[in-house]
Every structure is written in C-alpha cells, then in structure tokens.
N, C-alpha and C positions, 0 to 999 in steps of 0.2 A: 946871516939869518934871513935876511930877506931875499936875496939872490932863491935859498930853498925853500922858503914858502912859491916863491914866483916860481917853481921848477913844475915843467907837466906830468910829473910824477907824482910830485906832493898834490894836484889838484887830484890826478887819477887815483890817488890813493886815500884822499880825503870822501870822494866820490864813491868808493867801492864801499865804505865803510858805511857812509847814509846808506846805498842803497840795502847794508844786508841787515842796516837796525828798522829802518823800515819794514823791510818784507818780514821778519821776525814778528816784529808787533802787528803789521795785520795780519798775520796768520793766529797768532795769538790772540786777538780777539776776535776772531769768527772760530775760532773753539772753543771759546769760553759761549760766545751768543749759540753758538748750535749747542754746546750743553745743557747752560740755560734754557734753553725752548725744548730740547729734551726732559729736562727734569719735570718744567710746569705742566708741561703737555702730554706725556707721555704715561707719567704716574701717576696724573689724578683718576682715581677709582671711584666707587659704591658699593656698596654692601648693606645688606640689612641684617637686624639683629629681630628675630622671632621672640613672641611673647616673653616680651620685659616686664617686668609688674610695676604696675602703679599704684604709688601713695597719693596717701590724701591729708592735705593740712586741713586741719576744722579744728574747730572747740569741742573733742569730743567727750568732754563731760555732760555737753549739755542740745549736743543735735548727731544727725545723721543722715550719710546720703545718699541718694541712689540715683544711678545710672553712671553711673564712675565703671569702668570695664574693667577686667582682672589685672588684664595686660595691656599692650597695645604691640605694633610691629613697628621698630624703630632705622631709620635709614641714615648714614652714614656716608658723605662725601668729599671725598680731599686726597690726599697723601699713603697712599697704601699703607708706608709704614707706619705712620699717626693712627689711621684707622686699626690696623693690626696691635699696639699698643694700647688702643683704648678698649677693645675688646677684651683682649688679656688679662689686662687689669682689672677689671669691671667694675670700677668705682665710683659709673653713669650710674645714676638718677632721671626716674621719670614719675611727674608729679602733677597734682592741680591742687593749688592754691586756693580753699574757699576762707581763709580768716577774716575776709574784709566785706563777706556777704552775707546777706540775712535771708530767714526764711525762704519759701518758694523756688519757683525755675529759675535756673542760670542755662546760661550757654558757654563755659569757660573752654580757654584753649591748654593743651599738654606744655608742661614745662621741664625742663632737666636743668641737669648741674653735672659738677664735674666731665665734659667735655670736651676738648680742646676747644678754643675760638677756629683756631683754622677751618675746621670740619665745620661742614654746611651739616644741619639736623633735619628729618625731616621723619614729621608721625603719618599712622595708618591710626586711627584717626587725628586728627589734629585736634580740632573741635569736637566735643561730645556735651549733651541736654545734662544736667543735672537737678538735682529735685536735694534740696535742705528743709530737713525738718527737724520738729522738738525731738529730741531721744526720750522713749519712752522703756520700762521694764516689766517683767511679768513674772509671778512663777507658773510652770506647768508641770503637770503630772506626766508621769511616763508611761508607755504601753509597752510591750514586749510584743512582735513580730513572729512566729516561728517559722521558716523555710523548712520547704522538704518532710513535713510532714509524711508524706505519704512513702516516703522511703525510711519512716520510721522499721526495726524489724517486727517480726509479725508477733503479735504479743503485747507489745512496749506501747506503753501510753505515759506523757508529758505529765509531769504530777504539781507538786507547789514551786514558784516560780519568785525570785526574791529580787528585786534591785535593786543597788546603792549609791548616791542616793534616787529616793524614787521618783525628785521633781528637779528642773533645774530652772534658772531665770535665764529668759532670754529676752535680749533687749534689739530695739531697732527701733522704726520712727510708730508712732502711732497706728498709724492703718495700716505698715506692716502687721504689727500684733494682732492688729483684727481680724487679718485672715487667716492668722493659724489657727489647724483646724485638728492639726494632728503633731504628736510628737514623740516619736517612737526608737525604738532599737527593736534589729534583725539580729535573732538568733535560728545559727542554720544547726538544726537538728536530725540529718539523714548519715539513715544506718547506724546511729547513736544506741549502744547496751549503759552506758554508766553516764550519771548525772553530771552535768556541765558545771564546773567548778569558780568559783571567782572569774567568769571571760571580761575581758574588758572589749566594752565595742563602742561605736561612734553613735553619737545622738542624731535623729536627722529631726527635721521640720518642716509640713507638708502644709499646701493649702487644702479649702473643701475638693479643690480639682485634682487632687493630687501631685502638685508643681511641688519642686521643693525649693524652701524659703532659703534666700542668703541672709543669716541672721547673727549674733551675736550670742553664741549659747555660755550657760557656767553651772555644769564642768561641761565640758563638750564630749567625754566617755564617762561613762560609766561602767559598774562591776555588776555582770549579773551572775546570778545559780538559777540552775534547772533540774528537777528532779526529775529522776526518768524511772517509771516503773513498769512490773511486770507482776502485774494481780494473778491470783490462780485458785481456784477450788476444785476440793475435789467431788467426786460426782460416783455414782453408781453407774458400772458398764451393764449394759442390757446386751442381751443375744438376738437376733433378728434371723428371719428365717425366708427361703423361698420358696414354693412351689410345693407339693406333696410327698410322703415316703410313696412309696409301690405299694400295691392293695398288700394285704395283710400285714401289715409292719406301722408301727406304730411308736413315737417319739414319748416317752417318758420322762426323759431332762437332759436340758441344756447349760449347761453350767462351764464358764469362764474362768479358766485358771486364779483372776482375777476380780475382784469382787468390785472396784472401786480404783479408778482413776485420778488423777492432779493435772488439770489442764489447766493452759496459762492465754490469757485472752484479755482484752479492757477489759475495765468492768463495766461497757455497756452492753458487751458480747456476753460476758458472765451472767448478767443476770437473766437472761434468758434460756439459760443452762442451765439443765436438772438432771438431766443421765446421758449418758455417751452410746452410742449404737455402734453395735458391728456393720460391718457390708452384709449383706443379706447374705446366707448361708444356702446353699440349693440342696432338697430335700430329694429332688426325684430320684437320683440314683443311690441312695441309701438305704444300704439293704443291711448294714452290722453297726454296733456299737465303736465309738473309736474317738480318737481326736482329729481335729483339722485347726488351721492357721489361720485367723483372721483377720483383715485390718481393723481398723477403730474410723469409723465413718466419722472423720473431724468436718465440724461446720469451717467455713470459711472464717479467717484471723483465728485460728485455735490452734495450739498446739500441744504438745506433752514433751515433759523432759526426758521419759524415758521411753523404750522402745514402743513405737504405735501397732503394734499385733500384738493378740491374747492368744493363747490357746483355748478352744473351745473343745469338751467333752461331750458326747451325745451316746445317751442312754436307749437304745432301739430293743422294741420287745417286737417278737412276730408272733401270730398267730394263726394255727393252723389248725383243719380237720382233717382226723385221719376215720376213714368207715372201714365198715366191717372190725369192730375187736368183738375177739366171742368174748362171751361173758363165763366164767368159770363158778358151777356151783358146786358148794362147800356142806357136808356134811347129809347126805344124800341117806336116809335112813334107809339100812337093809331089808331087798324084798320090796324096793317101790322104785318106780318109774318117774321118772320128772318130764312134760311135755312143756315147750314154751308157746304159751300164749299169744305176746305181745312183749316181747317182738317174736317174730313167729320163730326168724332166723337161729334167734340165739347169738345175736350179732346188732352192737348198735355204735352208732359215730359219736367220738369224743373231740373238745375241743381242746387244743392244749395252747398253752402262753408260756411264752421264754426268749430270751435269747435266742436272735438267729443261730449261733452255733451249736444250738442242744437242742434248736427244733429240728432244721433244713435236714436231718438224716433219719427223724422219727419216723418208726413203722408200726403198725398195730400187732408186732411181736413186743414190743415195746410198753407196751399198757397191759396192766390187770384190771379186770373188773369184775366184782366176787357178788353171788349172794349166799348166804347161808340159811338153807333147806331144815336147819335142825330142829326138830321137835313139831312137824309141822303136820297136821293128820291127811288124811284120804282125802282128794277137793281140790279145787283152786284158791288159790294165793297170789297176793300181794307182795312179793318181796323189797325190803329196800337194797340198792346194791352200793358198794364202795367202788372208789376208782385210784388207784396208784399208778404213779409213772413216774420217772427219770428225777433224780434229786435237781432242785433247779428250774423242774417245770411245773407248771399249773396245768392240772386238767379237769376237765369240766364234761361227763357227760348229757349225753340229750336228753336221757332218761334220768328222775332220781329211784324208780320202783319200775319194779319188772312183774307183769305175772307170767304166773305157771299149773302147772295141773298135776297134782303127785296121784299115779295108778299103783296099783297092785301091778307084779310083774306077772 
C-alpha cells in the first residue's frame, strides 16, 4: 500500500483531481455572484400607480375634513415581479389616519397597507394641510335647473314641476354649510313633445360663486316629473288686403273658407292673440270674382296643427257707363208728334253695376229705357222713365224724368 501511495502516479492522479474540484467550484461561484448581481441589479424597477383614492380614518359621527385629495399618485420600487403582483392584486391601501387629532390644522403624512415590505413607497403628495372640524347637518330645499330651454319645440312650454323628495340633508363642517348657497338638479329639456316622467338625477351643491361644494348629501338623486305643454286657442282668421281694385271695380266681400282657427303658442304668446291675419292679399290686378290661396301670417312661436292656408273668396262688382241708350216712348197717342226736350238727343247714359262677367260685354243695345206718352194732352211734359237691363245687373240712369212736347202732326 505504501510502495502505491508513494507511486508518481497516485501523486499525479491525486493532483489532477484537486485541480478539476477546484476549478469546478470557482466557476460555480462566479455564476452564482454574476447571477446574484443580475437579479438585484438588473430587476429593480419603478412604476407608478395614477389616482389611487384615499381614505380617511376620523370619528365620523362627529367631525369632518377638508383638504384630504380624492386620490393621490402612488410610486412603486423593487422587484418587477413583486411590483407586477402587487398591482394585480390591488389590495394596497392609501390612507391618513386622523383618530388621534383634535379640531383644527394638521399637517399629516399618506399612509398604506397591504404592500409588500420589499417595495420602497413613495406618494405625489406625501404630506397634505388638513383642516378637522365639528360635523354639522342641514336640511335644504331643492330647485329644479332646466337646460335647453330654448330648443324647447315651438309651441311647448314647461308646466308643473314635482320632486321627490324636495329637500335633502347635507352635512359637512359648519362653515362648509354656511356657504351653501344653492342646491339644485338639471333637467335637460330640448326638443322635449311629452312630459318627463319619474327622471332620476344627481343633487348638486353650489356656493354664492357658483363653486361646487364637496359635501355629504342624503339622498344624493332624486326623482323628478315635468310637465310639458302645449296651450292653444282658437282665434278668428281676418282677411288683409293690399293696394287697390282698378278704377271702376269694386270689392264687396272677402270671406275665408274658414271662419276661425286653433293656434298653439305659451300662454304668454296667447294672450296677446285675438285674431290671425292673412299675408296681405294684392288688389291691383283684380279685375273678377274668384278664389285665391293664402297663408295665415303666424306671429313668431305660433303655430297651427292643421294646414296654415285658407282659401280666400272675393266678391268683385264693376261698374260701368254705357251713353247714348235712346230712350223708347211707349203709347204715343194717334195723330201727335212727340219732340224731346231734355234731353234734346232722345239719348241718355245709364250706370250699370254687376259682375265683371255680365258687365265687361254691355252695350247700349243692351238697356231699355221707356216712358209712357199715354193719356198725355197737346204741351210739354214731364215724363218719368224706367230702365231695365240684363238679369244680374243693376242700372241706374242719369235721368229719373225726361221732358217732351207732344204736337199735332
């Protein structure tokens, strides 16, 4: 045994063996340290988490506070996968503790929970001013807001308006409640025909300046109705006229198929309204009887449910002279002569009235005009004379007596 330990074989072979457990192991720990310094160095990251919300510990039976932020921006440093897990999860908390403060300013710092330790925290803000005060309650009444009025449709006016309930209690520290000044709900009301039915909407709460209050409302909606209506009366249509008939023609009635319209308007448009007018009607070229189309001259917001033109009918009479009709005498006793007087002619101008269509073609073939001679002696006379013409027309001579002079032949 000894002879082969002492052999330069067994030394060379004892020697080979160190050397390859050695190099082995240091190779093995410098990839374990370079891992190591990979891991620590390589993986630490950051990340932030955008508006986290903050709680708040108080007594809040009996205070309240302000300047506590909604949110804050929360920053994360360590281990990617730590940080990626703690995200996920979301079961970080971000808080300020005030149980241990009384009234007045603080300056307290953001606190969390659930976190891993490994992960460094860091807030946007850290520190924020806070303000503790007594909790105070109020009830207020509600208003009703309407939007869009003016894209109501044309007619529709806003009528009884209901909320439920109509007051709510809102609580916060004292001189919050002092400032409220307003406390309302928007109701949007454009191009609305049918009344707004149980809407439920959100309360808001305004200072004198119009800021709005972060407060504690109860109920924070309410249910409102809005009635929406659509007033209307009805009204006498009038005819409206423009300019002149042409000489001799003359307008006798104007009368609207329609006697009487329903127009729909508020009712602060309505009462201003007594009768409805046409567009003016142009007379100058109006030479017959006939119908024409009109509109209905609606004031501004008015309107009508049914068709806005009437027919309009126009009664037109003309009047015209026709000269020279002889005059025909009747009853001429035999053996005497008849000379006319006055008129000398034996010819006088009548005036007739009618319809253009039974005037515009009259001729003085067209009229009789008679007197009757009978029973009358030797002398001048007075006769009275009649006048007949065209059924339909009126005539009128210039003359009502005529004289004459009956001779012996």
């Amino acid at each position: 045994m000894d002879k082969w330990i002492r052999s330069k074989w067994f030394v060379r072979g004892v020697s080979l063996a160190f050397a390859i457990i050695f190099f082995v192991f240091v190779n093995v720990e410098v990839n374990d340290s370079q891992s190591e310094l990979r891991f620590f160095g390589g993986s630490e990251e950051m990340e932030t988490i955008d508006n986290v919300p903050v709680d708040i510990k108080i007594d809040s039976d009996n205070y309240v506070v302000r300047g506590v932020p909604e949110t804050v921006n929360v920053s994360l440093e360590g281990s990617k996968s730590v940080i990626t897990q703690t995200i996920q999860l979301k079961k970080y908390k971000v808080f300020v503790d005030l149980t241990d403060l009384e009234e007045g300013d603080h300056t307290v710092e953001m606190e969390y929970s659930d976190i891993p330790k490994e992960l460094k925290v860091y807030f946007e803000p850290k520190e924020i001013d806070v303000t503790i005060e007594e909790r105070s309650s109020e009830e207020f009444p509600i208003t009703v807001d309407y939007l869009n009025t003016d894209q109501l449709p044309e007619g529709f006016e806003l009528g009884h308006t209901e909320v439920k309930p109509d007051t709510v209690t809102i609580t916060s520290s004292k001189s919050v409640i002092e400032q409220i000044a307003q406390v309302k709900v928007f109701v949007d009301v454009g191009g609305i025909t049918e009344p707004v039915n149980n809407r439920e909407v959100p309360v808001n709460v305004y200072d004198s300046q119009g800021n709005e209050l972060r407060v504690a409302i109860d109920p924070e909606n309410v249910v409102v109705s809005v009635d929406v209506d659509n007033p209307s009366k009805t009204v006498p249509i009038e005819v409206t006229t423009t300019g002149e008939l042409p000489e001799g023609y003359s307008l006798i009635s104007s009368e609207a198929n329609l006697e009487e319209v329903e127009v729909f308007a508020s009712s602060e448009v309505l009462e201003g309204i007594e009768s409805i007018s046409t567009d003016s009607i142009p007379l100058d070229e109006m030479e017959e009887s006939g119908t024409v189309e009109a509109a209905l001259d609606l004031p501004d917001g008015v309107s009508v449910a049914s068709d806005d033109t009437v027919e309009v009918t126009f009664d037109i009479e003309q009047t015209k002279t026709i000269d020279d009709v002889p005059i025909d005498l009747e009853n001429v006793p035999d053996g005497q002569d008849v000379t006319f007087i006055d008129p000398k002619e034996g010819e006088m101008s009548v005036t007739v009235v009618g319809g253009p269509e039974d005037i515009d073609e009259l001729i003085a073939d067209d009229i009789q005009i008679k007197a009757d001679v009978a029973n009358q002696d030797i002398g001048e006379h007075e006769l009275e004379v009649t006048v007949e013409g065209p059924d339909g027309v009126s005539v009128e001579s210039e003359m009502s007596q005529i004289k004459v002079e009956l001779n012996e032949e």
